[in-house]
KOLPABA-29302 format. One record per atom (N, C-alpha, C): residue number from 0; chain; x, y, z. Coordinates in pm, 1 decimal, padded with zeros to 6 digits. Layout:
KOLPABA-29302
+-----+------+----------+----------+----------+
: pos : unit :        x :        y :        z :
+-----+------+----------+----------+----------+
: NUM :    A :        X :        Y :        Z :
...
+-----+------+----------+----------+----------+
***
This chain:
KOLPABA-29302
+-----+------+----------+----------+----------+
: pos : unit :        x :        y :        z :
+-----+------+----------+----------+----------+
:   0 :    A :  13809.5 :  07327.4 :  06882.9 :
:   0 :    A :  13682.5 :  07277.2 :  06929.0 :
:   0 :    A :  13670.9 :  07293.5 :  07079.7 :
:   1 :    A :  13568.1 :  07334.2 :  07124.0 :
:   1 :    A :  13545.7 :  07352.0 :  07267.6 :
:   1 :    A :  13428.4 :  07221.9 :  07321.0 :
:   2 :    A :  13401.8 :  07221.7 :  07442.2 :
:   2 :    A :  13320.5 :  07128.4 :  07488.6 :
:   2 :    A :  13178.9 :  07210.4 :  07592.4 :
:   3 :    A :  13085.4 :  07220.1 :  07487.4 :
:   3 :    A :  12959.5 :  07289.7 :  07583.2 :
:   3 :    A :  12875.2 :  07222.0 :  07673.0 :
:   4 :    A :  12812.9 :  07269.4 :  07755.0 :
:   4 :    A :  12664.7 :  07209.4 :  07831.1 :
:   4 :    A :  12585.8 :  07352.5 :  07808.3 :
:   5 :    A :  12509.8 :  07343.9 :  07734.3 :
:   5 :    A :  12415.4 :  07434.2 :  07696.4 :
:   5 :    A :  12266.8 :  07403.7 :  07749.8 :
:   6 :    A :  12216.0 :  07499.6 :  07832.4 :
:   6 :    A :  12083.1 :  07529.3 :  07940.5 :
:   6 :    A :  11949.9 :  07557.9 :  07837.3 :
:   7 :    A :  11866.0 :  07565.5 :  07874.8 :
:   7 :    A :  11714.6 :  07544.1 :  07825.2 :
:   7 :    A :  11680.7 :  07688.6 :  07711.5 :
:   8 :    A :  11795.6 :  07771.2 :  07763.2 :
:   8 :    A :  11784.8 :  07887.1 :  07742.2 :
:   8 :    A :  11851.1 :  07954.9 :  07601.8 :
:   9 :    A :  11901.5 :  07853.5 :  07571.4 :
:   9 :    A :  11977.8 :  07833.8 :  07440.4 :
:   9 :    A :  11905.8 :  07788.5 :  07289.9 :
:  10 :    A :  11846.5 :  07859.5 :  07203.4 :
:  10 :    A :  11813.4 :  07811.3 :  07083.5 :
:  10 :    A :  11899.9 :  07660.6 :  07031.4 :
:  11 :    A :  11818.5 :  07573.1 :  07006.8 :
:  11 :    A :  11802.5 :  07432.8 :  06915.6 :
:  11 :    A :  11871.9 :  07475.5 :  06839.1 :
:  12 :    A :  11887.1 :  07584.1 :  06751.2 :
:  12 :    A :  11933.8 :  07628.4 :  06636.3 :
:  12 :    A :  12079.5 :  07653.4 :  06621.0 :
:  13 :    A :  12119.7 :  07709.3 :  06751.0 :
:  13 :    A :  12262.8 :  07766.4 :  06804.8 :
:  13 :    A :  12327.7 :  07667.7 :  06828.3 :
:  14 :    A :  12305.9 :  07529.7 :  06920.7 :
:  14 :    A :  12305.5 :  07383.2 :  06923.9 :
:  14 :    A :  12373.0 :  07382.0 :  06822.1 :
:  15 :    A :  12249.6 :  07355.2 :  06737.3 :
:  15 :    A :  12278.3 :  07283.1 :  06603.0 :
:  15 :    A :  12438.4 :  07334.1 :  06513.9 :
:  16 :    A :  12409.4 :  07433.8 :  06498.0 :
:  16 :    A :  12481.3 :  07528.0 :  06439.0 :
:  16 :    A :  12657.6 :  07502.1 :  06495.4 :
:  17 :    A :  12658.6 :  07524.2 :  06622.1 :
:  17 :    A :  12810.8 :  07464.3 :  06698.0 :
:  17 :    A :  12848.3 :  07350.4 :  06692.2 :
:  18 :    A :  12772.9 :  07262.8 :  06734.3 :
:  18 :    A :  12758.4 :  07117.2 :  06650.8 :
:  18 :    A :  12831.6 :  07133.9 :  06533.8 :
:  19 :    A :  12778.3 :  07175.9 :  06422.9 :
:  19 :    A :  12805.4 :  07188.4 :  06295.7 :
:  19 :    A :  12944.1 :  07232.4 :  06283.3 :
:  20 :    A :  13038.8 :  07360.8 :  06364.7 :
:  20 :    A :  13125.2 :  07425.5 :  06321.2 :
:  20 :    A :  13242.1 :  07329.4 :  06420.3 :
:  21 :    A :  13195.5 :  07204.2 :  06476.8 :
:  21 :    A :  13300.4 :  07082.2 :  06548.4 :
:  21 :    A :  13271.8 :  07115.2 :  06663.3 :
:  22 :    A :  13196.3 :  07191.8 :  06730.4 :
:  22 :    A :  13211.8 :  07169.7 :  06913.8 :
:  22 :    A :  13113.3 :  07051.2 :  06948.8 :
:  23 :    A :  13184.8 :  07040.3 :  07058.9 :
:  23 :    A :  13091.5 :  06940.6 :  07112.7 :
:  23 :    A :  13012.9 :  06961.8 :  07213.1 :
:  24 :    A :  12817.7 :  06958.3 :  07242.9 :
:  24 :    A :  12750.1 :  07050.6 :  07296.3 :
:  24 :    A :  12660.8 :  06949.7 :  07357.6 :
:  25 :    A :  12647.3 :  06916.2 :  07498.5 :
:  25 :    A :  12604.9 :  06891.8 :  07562.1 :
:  25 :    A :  12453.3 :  06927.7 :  07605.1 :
:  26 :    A :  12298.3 :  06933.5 :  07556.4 :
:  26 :    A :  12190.4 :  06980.7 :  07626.5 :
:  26 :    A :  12148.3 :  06967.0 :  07713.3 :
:  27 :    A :  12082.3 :  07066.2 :  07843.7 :
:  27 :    A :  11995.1 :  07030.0 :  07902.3 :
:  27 :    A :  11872.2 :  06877.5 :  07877.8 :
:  28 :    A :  11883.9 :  06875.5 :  07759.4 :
:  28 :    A :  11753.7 :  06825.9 :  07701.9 :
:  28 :    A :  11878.4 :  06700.5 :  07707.5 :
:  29 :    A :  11928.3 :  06703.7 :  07659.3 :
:  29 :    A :  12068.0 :  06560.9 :  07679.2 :
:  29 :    A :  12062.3 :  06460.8 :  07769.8 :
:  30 :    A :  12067.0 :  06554.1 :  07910.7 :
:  30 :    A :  12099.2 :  06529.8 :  08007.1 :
:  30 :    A :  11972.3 :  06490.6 :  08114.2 :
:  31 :    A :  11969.2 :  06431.2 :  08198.4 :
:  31 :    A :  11854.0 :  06400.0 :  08299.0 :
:  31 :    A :  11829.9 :  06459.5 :  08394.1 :
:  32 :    A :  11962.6 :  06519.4 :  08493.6 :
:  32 :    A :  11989.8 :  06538.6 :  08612.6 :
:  32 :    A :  12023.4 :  06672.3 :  08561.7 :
:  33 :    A :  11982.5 :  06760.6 :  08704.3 :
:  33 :    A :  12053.0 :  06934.6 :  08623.7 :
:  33 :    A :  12210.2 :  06939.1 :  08691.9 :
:  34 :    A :  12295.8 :  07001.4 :  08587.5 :
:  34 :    A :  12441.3 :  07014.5 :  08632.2 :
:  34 :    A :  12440.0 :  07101.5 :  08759.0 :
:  35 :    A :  12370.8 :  07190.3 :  08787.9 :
:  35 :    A :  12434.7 :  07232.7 :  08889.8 :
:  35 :    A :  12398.2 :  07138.9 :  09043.3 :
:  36 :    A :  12339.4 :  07023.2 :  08993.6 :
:  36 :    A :  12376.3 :  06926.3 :  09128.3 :
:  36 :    A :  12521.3 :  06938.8 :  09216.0 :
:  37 :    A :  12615.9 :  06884.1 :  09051.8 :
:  37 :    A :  12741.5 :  06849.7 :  09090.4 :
:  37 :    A :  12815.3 :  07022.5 :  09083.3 :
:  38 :    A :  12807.5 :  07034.0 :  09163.5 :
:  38 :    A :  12893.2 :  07149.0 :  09199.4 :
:  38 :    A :  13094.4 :  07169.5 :  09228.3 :
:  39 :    A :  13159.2 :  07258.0 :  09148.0 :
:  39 :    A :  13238.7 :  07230.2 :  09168.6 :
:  39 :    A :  13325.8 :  07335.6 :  09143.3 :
:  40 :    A :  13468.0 :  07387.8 :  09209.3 :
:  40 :    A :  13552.6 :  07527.5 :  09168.5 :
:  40 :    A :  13591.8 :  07461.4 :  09028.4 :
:  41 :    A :  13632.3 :  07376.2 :  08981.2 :
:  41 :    A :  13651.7 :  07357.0 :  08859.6 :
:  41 :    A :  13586.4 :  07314.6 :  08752.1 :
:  42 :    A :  13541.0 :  07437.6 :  08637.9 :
:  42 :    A :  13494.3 :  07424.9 :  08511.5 :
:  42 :    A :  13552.9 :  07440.7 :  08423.0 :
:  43 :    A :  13546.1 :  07398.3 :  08292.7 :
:  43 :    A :  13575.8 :  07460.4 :  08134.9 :
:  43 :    A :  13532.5 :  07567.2 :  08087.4 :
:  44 :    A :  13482.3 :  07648.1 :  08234.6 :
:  44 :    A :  13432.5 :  07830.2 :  08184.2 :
:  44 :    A :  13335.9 :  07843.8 :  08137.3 :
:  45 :    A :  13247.8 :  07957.4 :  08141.7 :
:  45 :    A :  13108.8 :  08000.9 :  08086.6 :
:  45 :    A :  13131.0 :  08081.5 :  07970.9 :
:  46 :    A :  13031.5 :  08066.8 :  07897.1 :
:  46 :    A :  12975.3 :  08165.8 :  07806.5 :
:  46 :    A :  12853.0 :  08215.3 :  07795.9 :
:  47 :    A :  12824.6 :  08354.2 :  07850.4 :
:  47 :    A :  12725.0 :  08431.2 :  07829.1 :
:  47 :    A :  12696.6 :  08488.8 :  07737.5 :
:  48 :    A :  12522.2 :  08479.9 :  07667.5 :
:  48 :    A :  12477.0 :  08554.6 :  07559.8 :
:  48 :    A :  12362.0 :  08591.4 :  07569.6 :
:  49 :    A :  12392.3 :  08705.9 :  07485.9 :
:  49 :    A :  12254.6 :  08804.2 :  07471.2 :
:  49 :    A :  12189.2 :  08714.9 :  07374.6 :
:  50 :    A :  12037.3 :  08714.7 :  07362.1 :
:  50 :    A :  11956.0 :  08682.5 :  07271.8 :
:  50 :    A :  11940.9 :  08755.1 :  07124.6 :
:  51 :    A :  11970.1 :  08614.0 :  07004.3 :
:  51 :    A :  12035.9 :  08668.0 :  06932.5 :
:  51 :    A :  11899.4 :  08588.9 :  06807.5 :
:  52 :    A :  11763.8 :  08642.6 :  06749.8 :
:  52 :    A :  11748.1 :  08574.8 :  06619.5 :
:  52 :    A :  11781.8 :  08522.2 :  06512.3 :
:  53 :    A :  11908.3 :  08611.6 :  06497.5 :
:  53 :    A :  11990.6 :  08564.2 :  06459.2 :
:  53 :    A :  12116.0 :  08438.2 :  06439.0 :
:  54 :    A :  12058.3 :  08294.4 :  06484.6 :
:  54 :    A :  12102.5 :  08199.6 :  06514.2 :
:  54 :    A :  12256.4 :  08130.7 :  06494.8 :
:  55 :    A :  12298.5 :  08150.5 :  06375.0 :
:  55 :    A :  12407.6 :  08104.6 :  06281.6 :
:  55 :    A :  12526.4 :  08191.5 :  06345.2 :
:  56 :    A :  12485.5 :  08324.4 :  06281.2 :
:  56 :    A :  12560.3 :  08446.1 :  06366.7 :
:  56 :    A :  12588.0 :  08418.9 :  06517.4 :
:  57 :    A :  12482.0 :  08410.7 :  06581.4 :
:  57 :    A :  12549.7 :  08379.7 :  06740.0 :
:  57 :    A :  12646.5 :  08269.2 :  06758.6 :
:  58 :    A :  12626.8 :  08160.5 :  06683.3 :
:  58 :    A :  12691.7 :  08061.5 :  06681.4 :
:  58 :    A :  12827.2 :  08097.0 :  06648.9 :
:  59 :    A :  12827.6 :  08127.1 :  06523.6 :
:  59 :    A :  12956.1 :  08198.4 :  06481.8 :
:  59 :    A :  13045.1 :  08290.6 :  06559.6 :
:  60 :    A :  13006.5 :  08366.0 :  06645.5 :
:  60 :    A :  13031.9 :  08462.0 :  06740.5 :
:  60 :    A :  13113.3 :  08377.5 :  06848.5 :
:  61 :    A :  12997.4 :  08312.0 :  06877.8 :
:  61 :    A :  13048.5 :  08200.7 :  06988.5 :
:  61 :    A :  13178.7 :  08116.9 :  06978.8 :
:  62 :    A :  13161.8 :  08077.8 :  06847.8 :
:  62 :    A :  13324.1 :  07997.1 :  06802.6 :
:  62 :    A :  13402.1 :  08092.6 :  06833.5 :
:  63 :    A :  13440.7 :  08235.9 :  06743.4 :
:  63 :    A :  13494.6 :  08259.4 :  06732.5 :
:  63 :    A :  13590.4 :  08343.5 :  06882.6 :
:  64 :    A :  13472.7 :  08359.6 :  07006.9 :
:  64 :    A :  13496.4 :  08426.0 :  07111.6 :
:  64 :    A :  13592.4 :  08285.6 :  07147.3 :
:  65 :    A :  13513.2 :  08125.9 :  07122.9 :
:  65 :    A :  13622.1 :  08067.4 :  07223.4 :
:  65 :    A :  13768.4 :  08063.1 :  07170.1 :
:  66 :    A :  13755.1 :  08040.5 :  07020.0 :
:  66 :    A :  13867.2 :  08054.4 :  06964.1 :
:  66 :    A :  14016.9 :  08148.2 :  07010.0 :
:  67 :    A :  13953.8 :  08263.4 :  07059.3 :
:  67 :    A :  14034.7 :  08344.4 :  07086.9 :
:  67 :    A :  14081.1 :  08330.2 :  07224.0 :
:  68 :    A :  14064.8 :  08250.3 :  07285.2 :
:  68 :    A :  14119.5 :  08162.4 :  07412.5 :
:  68 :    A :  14175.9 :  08059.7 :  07449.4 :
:  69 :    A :  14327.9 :  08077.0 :  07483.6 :
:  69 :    A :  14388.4 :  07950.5 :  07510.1 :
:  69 :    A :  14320.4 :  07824.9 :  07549.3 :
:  70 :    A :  14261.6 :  07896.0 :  07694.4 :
:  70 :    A :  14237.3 :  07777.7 :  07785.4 :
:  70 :    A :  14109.2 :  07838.1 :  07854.1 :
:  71 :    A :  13994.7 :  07766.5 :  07817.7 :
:  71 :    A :  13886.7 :  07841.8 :  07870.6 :
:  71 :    A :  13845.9 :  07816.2 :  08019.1 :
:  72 :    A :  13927.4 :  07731.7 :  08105.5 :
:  72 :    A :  13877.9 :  07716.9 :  08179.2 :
:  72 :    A :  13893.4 :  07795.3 :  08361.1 :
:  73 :    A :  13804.1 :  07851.9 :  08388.7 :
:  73 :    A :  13744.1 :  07898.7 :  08489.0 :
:  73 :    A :  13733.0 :  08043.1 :  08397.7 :
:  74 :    A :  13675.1 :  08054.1 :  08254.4 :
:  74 :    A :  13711.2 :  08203.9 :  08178.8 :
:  74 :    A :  13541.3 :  08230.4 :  08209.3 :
:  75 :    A :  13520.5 :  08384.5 :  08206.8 :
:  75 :    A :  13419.1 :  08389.9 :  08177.6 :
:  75 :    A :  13401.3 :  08474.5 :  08073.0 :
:  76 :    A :  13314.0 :  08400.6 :  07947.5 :
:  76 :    A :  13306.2 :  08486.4 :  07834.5 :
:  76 :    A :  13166.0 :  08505.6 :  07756.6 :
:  77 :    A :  13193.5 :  08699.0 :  07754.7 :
:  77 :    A :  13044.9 :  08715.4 :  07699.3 :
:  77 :    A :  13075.5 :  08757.1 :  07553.5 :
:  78 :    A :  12946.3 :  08699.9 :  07475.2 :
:  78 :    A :  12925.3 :  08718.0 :  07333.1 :
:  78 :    A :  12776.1 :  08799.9 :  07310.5 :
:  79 :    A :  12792.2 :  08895.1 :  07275.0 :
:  79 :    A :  12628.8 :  09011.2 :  07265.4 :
:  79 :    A :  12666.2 :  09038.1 :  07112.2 :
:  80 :    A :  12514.3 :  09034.3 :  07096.5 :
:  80 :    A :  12439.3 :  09049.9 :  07013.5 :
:  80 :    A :  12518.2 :  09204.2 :  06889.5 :
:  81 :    A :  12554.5 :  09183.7 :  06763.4 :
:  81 :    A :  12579.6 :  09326.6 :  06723.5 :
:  81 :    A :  12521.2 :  09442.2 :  06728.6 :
:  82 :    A :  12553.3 :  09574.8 :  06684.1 :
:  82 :    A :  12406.4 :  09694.0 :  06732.9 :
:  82 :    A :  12401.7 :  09695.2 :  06889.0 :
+-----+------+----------+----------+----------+
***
């Protein structure tokens, strides 16, 4: 299980979906204040994605990219779209 803060920019659906497969996902919509107030060299790492209609699938993608990482933190990891 990983620990997200997921931005405005992120499908409800993808949320949902990680949620679902045990992460724990933090929203914009969650939250009041925007994170990059608190600024800091230390994070639990990014994940970048291509836009995916495919909702479930991205999600899935997403697990499985963090999965494949010890320790995600200061990682930066991208998950794109198949095709």
């Amino acid at each position: 299980m990983a620990r997200f803060y997921s931005n405005e920019n992120t499908a409800l659906q993808v949320v949902t979906e990680l949620r679902r497969l045990g992460h724990d996902v933090l929203t914009s919509l969650d939250r009041t204040r925007a994170i990059h107030r608190h600024r800091t060299d230390d994070h639990a790492g990014m994940v970048f994605c291509t836009f995916d209609p495919d909702f479930r699938g991205q999600a899935e993608r997403i697990d499985a990219a963090v999965a494949g990482v010890p320790d995600t933190s200061k990682q930066l990891i991208r998950v794109n779209r198949p095709g």
